[in-house]
N, C-alpha and C positions, 0 to 999 in steps of 0.2 A: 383717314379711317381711325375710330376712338376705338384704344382698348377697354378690355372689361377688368384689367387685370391693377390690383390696386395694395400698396403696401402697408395700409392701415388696419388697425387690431379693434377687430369689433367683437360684439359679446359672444357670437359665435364659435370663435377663434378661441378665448375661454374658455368656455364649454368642452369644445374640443381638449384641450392643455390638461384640463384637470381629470379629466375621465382618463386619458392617456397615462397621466400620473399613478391614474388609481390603481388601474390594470396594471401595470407595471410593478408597482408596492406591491399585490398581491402575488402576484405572479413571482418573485423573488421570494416573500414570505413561505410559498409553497416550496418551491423548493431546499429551501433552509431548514423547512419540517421533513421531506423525506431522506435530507440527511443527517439530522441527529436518528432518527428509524434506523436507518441503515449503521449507524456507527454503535446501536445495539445487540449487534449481532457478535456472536464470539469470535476471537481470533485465536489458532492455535499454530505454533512454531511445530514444522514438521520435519525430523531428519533423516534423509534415507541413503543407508548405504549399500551399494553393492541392488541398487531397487528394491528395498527390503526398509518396511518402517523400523529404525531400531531409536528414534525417542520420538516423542508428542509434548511437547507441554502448552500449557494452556497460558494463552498470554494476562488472565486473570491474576494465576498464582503469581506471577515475576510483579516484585515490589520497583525497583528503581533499572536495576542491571544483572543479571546473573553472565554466569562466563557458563558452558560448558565443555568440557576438556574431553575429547577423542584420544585414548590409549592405542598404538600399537600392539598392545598385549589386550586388549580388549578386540580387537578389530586387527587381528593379522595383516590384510590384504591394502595397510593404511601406509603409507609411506612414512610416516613419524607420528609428529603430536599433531591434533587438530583442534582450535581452539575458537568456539565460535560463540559471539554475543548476541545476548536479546536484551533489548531494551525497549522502555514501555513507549518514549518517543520516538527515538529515530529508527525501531525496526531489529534488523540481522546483519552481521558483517561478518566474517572471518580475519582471525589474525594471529599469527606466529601458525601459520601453518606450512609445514616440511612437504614441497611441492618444487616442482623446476621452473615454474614461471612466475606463479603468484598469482594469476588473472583473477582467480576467486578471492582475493586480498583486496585487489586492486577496483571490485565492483563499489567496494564501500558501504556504507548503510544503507539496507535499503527494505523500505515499509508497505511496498504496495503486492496487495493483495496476488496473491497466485504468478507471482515472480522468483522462479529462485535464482539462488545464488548454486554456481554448481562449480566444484574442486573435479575433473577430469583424472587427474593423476593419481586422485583418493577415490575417487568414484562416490563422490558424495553429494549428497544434493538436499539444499536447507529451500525452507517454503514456507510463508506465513499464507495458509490455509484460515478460510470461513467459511462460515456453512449459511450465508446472505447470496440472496441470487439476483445481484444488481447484474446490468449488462457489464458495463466494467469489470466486475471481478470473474463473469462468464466467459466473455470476451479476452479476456488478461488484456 
C-alpha cells in the first residue's frame, strides 16, 4: 500500500507560510495598539485610612519620586510614622513604617492596577486607581 503522505515543499506550502505570517504580524500589531490606548488612561495614587480617602494624587503631577510622610499627630489612630513612595516607574511601596511585622514593607513595589498595598496595624490602605475599564484592571 502507497502512501499519499510526502515531505516536499511545494508552492502550496508557501502560500500557506506567508499568509500565516501575515495574520500573525497583524494580529500582534493590534494588540500593541490597544495597549498604548489603554496606557492613556490616568492613574491616580489612592490613600485610605481608617476606609476614609485622606490623599489622591495623580500620578501626572509625581516628577521622578515623591515620599509622602503619615504623621501620628495628623492621623491619631497611626501607630508612628508612615512613609510611603510613588514613583513613576516601579509604582508604591511602604517604608520606615512603625508596625509589628512590616508585611506592608515587605510587599515592595508594586504598580499594577487596583492592588493595594495594605498596613493592618495602621489601617491603611494605598491603591494605584484608573479610571480604563480593561478586564484586567476590572478583574484586579
Amino acid at each position: 500500500m502507497k502512501s499519499n503522505f510526502s515531505t516536499k515543499f511545494n508552492f502550496f506550502d508557501l502560500i500557506v507560510v506567508i499568509i500565516s505570517v501575515v495574520v500573525i504580524s497583524l494580529a500582534i500589531v493590534g494588540v500593541n495598539i490597544s495597549t498604548v490606548k489603554n496606557k492613556d488612561s490616568s492613574y491616580k495614587v489612592q490613600i485610605r485610612h481608617q476606609n476614609k480617602i485622606i490623599k489622591e494624587i495623580s500620578m501626572d503631577d509625581v516628577k521622578d519620586q515623591m515620599e509622602i510622610i503619615l504623621l501620628k499627630d495628623d492621623y491619631p489612630n497611626l501607630k508612628g510614622e508612615v512613609h510611603i513612595l510613588i514613583d513613576c516607574e516601579k509604582g508604591i511601596c511602604y517604608q520606615n513604617v512603625t508596625c509589628p511585622n512590616h508585611t506592608c514593607e515587605k510587599m515592595g513595589w508594586i504598580n499594577i492596577p487596583n492592588f493595594p498595598i495594605v498596613c493592618v496595624p495602621n489601617d491603611l490602605t494605598t491603591t494605584i486607581i484608573t479610571s480604563s475599564k480593561t478586564p484586567d484592571n476590572v478583574l484586579g
